[in-house]
SENUKE-605011 format. One line per 3 residues: number of its first residue (from 1); their letters; for each residue x, y, z of N, C-alpha, C. Coordinates in steps of 0.05 Angstrom, whole numbers, always signed. Each point is the difference from the previous one (the first is absolute). Last residue first. Layout:
BEGIN
NUM> A> X:Y:Z:X:Y:Z:X:Y:Z | ...
! end
This chain:
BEGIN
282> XXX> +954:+80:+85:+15:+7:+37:+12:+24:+5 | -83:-25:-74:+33:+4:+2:+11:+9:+38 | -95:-36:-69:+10:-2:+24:+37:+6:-7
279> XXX> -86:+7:-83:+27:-12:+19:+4:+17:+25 | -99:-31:-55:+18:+27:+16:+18:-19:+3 | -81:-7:-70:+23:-16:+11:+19:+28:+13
276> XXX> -108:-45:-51:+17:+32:+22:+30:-10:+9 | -90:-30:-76:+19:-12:+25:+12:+36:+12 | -108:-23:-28:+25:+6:-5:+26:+1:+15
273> XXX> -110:-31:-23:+15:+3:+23:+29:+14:-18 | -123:-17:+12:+29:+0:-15:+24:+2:+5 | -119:-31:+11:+37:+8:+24:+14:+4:-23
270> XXX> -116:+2:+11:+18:-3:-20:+24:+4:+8 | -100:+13:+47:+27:-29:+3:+25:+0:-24 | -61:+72:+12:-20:-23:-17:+21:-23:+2
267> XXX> +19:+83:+37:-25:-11:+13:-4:-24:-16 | +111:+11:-12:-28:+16:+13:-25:-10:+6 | +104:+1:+3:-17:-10:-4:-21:+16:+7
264> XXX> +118:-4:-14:-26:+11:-5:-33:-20:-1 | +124:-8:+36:-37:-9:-7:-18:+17:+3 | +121:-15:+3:-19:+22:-1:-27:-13:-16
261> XXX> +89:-56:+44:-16:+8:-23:-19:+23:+15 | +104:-35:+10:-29:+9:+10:-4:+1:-32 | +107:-26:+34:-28:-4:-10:-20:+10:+7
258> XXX> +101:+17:+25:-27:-4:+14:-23:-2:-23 | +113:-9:+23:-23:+10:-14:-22:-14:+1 | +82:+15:+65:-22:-14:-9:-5:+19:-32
255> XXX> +69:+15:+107:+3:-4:-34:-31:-16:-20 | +33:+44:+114:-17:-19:-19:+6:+8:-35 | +32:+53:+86:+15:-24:-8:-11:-17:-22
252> XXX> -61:+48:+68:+31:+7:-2:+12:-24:-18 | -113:-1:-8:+23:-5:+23:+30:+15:-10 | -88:+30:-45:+11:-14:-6:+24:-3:+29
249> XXX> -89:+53:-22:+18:-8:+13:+20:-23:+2 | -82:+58:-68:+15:-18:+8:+17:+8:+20 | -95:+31:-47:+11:-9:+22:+27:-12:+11
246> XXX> -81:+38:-87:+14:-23:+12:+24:+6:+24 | -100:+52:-48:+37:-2:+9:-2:-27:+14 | -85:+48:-25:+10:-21:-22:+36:-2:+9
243> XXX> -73:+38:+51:+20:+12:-9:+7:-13:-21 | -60:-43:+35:-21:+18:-11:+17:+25:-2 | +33:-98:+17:-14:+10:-24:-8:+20:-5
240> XXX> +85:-31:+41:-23:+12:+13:-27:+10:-32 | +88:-74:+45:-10:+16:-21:-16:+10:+2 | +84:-41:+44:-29:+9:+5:-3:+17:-12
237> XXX> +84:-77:+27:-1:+21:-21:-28:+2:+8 | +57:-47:+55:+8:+24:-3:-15:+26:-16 | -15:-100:+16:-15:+22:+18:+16:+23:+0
234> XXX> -17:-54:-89:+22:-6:+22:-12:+30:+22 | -65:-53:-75:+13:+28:+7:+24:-10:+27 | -51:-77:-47:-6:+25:+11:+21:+16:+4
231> XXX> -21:-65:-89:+13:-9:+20:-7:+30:+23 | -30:-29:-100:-13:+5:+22:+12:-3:+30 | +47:-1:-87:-8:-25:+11:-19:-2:+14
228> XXX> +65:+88:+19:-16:-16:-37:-6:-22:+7 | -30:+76:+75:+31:-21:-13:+1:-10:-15 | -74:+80:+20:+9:-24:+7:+25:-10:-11
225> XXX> -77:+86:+13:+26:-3:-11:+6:-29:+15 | -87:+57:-42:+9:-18:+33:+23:+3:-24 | -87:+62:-13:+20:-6:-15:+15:-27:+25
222> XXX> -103:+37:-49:+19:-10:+25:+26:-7:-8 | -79:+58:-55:+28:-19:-5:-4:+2:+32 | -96:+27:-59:+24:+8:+14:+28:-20:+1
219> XXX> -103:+30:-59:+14:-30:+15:+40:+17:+17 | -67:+59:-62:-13:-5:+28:+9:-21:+16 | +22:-11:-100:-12:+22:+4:-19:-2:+34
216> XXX> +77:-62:-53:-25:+0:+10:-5:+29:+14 | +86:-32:-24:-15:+4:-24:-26:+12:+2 | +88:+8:+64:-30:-3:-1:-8:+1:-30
213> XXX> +112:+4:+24:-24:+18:+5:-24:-26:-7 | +101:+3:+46:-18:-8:-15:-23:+12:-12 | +76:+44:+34:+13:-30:+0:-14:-14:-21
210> XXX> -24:+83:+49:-3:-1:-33:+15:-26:-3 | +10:+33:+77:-28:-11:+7:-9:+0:-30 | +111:-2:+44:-25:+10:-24:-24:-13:+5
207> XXX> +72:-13:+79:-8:-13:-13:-22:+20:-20 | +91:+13:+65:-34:+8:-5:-10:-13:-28 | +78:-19:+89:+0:+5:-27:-27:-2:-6
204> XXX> +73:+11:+90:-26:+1:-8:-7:+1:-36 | +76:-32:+81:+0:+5:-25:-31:+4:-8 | +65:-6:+84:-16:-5:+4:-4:+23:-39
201> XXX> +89:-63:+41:-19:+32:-6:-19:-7:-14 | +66:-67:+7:-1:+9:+33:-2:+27:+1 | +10:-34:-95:-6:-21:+24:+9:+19:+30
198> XXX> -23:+44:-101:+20:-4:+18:-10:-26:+20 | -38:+13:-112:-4:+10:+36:+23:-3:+15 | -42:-7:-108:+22:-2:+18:-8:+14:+25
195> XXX> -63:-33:-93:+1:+25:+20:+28:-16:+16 | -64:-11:-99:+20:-18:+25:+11:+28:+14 | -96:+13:-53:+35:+0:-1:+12:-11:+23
192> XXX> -87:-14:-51:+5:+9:+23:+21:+2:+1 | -66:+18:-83:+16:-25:+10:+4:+7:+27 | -90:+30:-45:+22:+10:+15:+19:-27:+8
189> XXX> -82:-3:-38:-4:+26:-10:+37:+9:+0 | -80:-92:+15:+30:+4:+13:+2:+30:-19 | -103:-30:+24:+15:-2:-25:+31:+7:+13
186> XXX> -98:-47:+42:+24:+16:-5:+17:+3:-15 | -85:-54:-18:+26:-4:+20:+10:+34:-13 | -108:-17:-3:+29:+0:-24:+21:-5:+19
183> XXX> -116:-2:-8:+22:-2:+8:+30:-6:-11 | -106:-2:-15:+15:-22:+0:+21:+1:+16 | -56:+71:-20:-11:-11:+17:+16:-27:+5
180> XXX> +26:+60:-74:+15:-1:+33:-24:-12:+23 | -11:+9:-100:+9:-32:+14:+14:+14:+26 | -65:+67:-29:+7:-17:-22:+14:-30:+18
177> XXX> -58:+87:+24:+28:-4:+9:+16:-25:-15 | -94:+32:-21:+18:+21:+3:+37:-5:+5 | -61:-64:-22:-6:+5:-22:+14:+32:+9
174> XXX> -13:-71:+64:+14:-8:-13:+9:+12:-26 | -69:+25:+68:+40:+11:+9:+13:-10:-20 | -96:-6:-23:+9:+32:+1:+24:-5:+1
171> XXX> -30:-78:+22:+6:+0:-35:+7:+23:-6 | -24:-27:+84:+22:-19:-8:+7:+18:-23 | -80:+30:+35:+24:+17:+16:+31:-17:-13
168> XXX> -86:-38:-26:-2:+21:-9:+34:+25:+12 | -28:-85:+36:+17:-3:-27:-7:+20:-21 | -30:+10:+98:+27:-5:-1:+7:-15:-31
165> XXX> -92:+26:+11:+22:+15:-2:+23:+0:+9 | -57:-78:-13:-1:+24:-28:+19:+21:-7 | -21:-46:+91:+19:-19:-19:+6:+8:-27
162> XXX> -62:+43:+66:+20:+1:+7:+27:-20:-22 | -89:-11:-12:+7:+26:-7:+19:+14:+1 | -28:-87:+34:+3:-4:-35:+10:+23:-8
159> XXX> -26:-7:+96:+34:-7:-11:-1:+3:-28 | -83:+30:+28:+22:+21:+4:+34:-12:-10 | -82:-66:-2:+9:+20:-19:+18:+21:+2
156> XXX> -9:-56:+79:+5:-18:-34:+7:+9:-22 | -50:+46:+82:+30:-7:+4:+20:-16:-31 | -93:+10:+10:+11:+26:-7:+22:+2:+5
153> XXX> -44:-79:+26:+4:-5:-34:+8:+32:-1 | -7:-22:+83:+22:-18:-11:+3:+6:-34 | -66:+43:+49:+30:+8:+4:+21:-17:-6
150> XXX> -89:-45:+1:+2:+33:-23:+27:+14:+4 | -20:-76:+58:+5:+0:-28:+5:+14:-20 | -19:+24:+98:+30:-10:-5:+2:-10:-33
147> XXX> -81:+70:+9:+9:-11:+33:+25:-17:-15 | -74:+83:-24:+32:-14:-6:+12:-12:+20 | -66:+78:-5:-15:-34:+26:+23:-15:-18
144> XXX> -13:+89:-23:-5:-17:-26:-6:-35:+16 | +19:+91:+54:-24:+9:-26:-6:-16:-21 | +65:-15:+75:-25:+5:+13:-20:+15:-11
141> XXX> +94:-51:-27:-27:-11:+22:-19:+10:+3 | +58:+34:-68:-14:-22:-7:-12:-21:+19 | +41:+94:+20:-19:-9:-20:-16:-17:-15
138> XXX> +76:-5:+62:-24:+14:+4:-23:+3:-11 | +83:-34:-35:-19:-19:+15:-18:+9:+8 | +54:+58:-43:-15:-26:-19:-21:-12:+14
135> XXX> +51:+76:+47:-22:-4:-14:-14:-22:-10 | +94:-10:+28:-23:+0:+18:-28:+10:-9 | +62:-8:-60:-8:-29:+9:-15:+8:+16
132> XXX> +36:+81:-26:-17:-19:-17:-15:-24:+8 | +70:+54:+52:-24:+1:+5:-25:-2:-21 | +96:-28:-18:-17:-18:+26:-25:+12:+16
129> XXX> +39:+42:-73:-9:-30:-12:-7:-8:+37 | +39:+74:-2:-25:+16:+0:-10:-32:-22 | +82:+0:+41:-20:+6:+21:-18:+3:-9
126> XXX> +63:-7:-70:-2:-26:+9:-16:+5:+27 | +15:+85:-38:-20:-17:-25:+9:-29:+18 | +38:+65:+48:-29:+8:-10:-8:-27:-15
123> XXX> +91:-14:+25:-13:+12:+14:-41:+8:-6 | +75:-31:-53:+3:-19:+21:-16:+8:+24 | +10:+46:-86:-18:-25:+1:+2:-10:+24
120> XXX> +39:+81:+7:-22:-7:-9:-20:-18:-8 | +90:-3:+2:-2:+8:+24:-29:+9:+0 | +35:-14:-74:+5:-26:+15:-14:+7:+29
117> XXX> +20:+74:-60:-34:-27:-16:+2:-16:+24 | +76:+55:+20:-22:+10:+0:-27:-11:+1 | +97:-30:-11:-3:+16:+30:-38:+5:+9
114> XXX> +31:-48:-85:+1:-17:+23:-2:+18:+20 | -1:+39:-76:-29:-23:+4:+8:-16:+15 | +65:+68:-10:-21:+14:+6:-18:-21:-1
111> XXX> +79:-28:-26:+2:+8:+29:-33:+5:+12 | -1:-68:-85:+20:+23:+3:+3:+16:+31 | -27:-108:-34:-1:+30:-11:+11:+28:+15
108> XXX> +16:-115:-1:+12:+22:-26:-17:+30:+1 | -22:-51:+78:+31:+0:-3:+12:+5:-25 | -101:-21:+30:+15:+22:+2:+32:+7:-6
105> XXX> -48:-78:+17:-7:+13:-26:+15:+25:-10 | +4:-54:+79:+25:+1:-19:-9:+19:-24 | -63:-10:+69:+25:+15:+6:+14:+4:-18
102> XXX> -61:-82:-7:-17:+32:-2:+20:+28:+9 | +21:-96:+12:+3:+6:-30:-8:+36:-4 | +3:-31:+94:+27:-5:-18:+0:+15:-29
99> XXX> -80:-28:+50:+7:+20:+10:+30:+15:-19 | -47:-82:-24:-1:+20:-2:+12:+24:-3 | +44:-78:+40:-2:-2:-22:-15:+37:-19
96> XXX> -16:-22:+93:+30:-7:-9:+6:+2:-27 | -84:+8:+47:+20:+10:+12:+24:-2:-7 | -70:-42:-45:-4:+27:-4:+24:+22:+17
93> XXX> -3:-97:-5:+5:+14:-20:-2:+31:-3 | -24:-58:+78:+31:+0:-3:+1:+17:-30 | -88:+3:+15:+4:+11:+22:+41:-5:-8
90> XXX> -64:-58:-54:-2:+30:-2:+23:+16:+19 | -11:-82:+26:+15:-6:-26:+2:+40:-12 | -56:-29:+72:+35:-6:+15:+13:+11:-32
87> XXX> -91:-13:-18:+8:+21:+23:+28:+5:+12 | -35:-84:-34:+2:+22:-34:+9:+27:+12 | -14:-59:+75:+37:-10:-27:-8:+23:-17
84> XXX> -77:+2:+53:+20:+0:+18:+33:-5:-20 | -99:-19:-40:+9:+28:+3:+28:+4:+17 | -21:-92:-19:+8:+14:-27:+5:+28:+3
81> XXX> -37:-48:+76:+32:-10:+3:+8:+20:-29 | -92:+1:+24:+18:+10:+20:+32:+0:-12 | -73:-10:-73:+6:-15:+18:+15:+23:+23
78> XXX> -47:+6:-95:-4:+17:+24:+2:-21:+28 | +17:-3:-113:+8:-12:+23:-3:+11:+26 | -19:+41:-82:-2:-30:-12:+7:-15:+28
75> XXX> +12:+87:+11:-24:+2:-9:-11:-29:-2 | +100:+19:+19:-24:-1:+32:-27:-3:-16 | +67:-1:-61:-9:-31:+6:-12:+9:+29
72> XXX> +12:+77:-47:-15:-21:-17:-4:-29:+6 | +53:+70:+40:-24:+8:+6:-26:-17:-17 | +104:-15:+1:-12:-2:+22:-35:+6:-7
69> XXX> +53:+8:-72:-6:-19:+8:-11:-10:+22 | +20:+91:-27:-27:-16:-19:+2:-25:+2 | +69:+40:+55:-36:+6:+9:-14:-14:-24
66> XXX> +86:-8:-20:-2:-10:+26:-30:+4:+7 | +33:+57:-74:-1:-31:-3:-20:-18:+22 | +35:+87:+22:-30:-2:-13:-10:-32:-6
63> XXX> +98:+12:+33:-25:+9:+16:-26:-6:-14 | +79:-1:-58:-7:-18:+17:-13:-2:+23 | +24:+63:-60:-23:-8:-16:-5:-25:+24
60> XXX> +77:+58:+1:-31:+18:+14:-19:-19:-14 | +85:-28:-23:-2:-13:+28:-15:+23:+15 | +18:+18:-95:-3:-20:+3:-7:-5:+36
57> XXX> +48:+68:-24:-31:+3:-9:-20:-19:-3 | +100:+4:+42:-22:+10:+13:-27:+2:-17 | +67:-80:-35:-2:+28:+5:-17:+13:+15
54> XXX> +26:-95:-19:-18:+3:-19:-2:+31:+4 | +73:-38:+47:-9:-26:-26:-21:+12:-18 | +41:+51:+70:+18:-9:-8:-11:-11:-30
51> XXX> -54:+21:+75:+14:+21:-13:+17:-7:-22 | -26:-69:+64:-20:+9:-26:+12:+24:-12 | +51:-20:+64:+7:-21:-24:-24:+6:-14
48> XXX> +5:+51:+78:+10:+6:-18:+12:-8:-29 | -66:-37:+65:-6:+31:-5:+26:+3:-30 | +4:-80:+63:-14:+0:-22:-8:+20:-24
45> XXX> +44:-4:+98:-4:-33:-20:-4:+4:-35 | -23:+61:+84:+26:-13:+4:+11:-11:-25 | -98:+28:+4:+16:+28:+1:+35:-9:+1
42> XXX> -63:-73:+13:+4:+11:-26:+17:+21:-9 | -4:-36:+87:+14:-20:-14:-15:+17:-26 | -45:+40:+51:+29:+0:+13:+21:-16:-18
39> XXX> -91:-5:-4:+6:+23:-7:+24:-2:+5 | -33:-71:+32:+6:-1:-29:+4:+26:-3 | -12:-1:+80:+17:-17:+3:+9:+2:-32
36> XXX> -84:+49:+25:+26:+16:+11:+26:-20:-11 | -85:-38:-4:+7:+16:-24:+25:+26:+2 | -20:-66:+63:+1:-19:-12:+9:+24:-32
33> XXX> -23:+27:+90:+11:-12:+0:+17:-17:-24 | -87:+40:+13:+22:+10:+0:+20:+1:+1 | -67:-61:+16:+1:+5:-28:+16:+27:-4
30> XXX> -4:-40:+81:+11:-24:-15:+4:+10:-26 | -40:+55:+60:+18:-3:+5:+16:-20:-27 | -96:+12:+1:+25:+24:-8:+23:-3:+5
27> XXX> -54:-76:+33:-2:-2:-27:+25:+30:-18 | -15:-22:+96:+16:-2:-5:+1:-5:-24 | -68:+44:+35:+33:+9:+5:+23:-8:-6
24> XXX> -88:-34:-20:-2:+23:-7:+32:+14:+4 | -28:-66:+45:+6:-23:-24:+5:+32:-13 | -21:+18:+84:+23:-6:+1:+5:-14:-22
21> XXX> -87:+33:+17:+15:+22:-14:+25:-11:+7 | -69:-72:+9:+2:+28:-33:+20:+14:+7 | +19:-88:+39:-20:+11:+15:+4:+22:-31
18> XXX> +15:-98:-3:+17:+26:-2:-25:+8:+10 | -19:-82:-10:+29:+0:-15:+11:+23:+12 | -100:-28:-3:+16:-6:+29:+31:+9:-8
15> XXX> -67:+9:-67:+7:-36:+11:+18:+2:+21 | -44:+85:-24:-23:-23:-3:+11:-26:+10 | +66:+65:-20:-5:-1:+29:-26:-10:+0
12> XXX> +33:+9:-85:+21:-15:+24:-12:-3:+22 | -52:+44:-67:+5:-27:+4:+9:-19:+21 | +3:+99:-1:-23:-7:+7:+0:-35:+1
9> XXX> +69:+49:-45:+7:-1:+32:-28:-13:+20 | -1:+17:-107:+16:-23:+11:-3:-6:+33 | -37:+85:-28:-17:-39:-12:+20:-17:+6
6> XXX> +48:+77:+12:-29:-4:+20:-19:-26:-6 | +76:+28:-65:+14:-5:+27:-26:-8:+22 | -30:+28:-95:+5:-26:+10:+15:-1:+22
3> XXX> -26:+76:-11:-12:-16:+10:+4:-20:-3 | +69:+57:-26:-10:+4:+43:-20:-20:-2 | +33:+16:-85:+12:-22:+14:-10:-1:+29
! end
C-alpha cells in the first residue's frame, strides 16, 4: 500500500493539489481512521450476533474470505481507490471480528490449553509469522527483484491458503465440539424460594450460583436482579453480582410484596430469567 500512497502523492502534487508528504499525512490519518471507526461498530454491533447466527467456527472463515477477495480485485484492479477500501475492509475485520473469533476458540478447551498452548501461540508462533512476512519480502526484493505485482499475486495465494485453513480449523471444532459452537441458553436448575424480611432492617439474602447452570463448555453466566416487567430495583434494594447477595432495606412500617426477577446471561447473548417474590412485613 506504501507505494501506491507515494505514486499517488507524486500525482497530486504534479497538479499543484497537495504538496507529497501532507496528502501522505493526511491519506494515514484518514485511513486510520476509517478502519478503527468500522472496527468499532463491528466489535459493538455485530461480533456477538455473528456468534449467535452462524458460530465461532464459522466467523474464522470470514477474514480469509475477505482477502481472497481483496487481493484478487487489487490484482484485476490495481487502482488507488480499490487498494485503500479493500485495506480498510481487511483491517476492521481482522480487528474485530477476527481477533474475537480467534480467542473464542478457545473457550470449550480445557484450563491447561488455555493457560499454556494459548499463551504460546500468542506469543512465539504469531511473532515468529510476522518475522515471516518480514523475510518474505526480503527475500523477494533483493534476491528475486519482486516488485508490487508479484506481491500482489503472493498475497492472493497466501489468502487462498489462509482460507483452506480456517475451513480446515471450521470442520476440526465442528467435529470435536459438536453444536456447542452454536450455543445453548442457560438452563433454570433451581426454583427460588419466596423469602420474608422485616421492614426497617437491613436484610441480606444469598443468591445459589447453581440457580442456573452453563450448557456450553468454557461459556460462563452473568447474573442481574430486576423488578418483574423489567421495572428497576427500589433504591433500597442492591444486588451484588460477584457476591451473588441481595441487599434489602426496606423503610419502617412498609408492607409490600415485592416481585423480581433473577437473569442469567451469557457470552453468546442468550437471557433467562426467573421470578423471585419477597414479602415485606412491618
Amino acid at each position: 500500500m506504501a507505494k501506491f500512497v507515494i505514486a499517488q502523492s507524486k500525482q497530486v502534487a504534479a497538479r499543484g493539489s497537495y504538496e507529497e508528504q501532507l496528502f501522505m499525512t493526511e491519506f494515514y490519518s484518514d485511513y486510520i481512521a476509517w478502519f478503527t471507526l468500522i472496527g468499532l461498530l463491528l466489535q459493538v454491533f455485530v461480533v456477538a450476533r455473528l456468534f449467535r447466527w452462524i458460530g465461532v467456527g464459522a466467523s474464522i472463515v470470514i477474514l480469509p474470505t475477505i482477502m481472497v477477495i481483496n487481493y484478487s480485485l487489487i490484482l484485476f484492479f490495481p487502482f488507488f481507490a480499490v487498494v485503500k477500501w479493500a485495506l480498510v475492509a481487511e483491517n476492521s475485520v481482522n480487528y474485530s471480528i477476527q481477533n474475537t473469533s480467534r480467542h473464542a476458540l478457545f473457550l470449550p478447551v480445557s484450563r491447561e490449553d488455555k493457560y499454556l498452548s494459548k499463551n504460546t501461540m500468542d506469543t512465539f508462533f504469531y511473532r515468529f509469522g510476522d518475522l515471516m512476512y518480514g523475510a518474505s519480502v526480503a527475500v523477494g526484493v533483493n534476491f528475486f527483484g519482486l516488485g508490487t505485482f508479484e506481491f500482489i499475486t503472493f498475497n492472493a495465494l497466501l489468502a487462498g491458503l489462509c482460507c483452506w485453513t480456517a475451513l480446515a480449523i471450521r470442520k476440526r471444532y465442528k467435529a470435536q465440539y459438536g453444536e456447542i459452537d452454536e450455543g445453548h441458553a442457560p438452563v433454570l436448575t433451581a426454583v427460588l424460594k419466596s423469602e420474608t424480611i422485616k421492614a426497617g432492617k437491613r436484610s441480606v439474602l444469598t443468591v445459589s450460583d447453581k440457580t442456573f447452570t452453563e450448557p456450553d463448555a468454557g461459556d460462563f453466566i452473568r447474573y442481574q436482579i430486576r423488578g418483574a416487567n423489567g421495572q428497576k430495583l427500589p433504591s433500597w434494594c442492591e444486588f451484588d453480582p460477584q457476591l451473588m447477595t441481595l441487599s434489602l432495606t426496606p423503610p419502617k412500617g412498609q408492607r409490600q410484596k415485592l416481585k423480581l426477577e433473577l437473569i442469567a446471561s451469557d457470552f453468546s447473548g442468550y437471557q433467562v430469567s426467573t421470578p423471585w417474590n419477597i414479602t415485606i412485613k412491618a
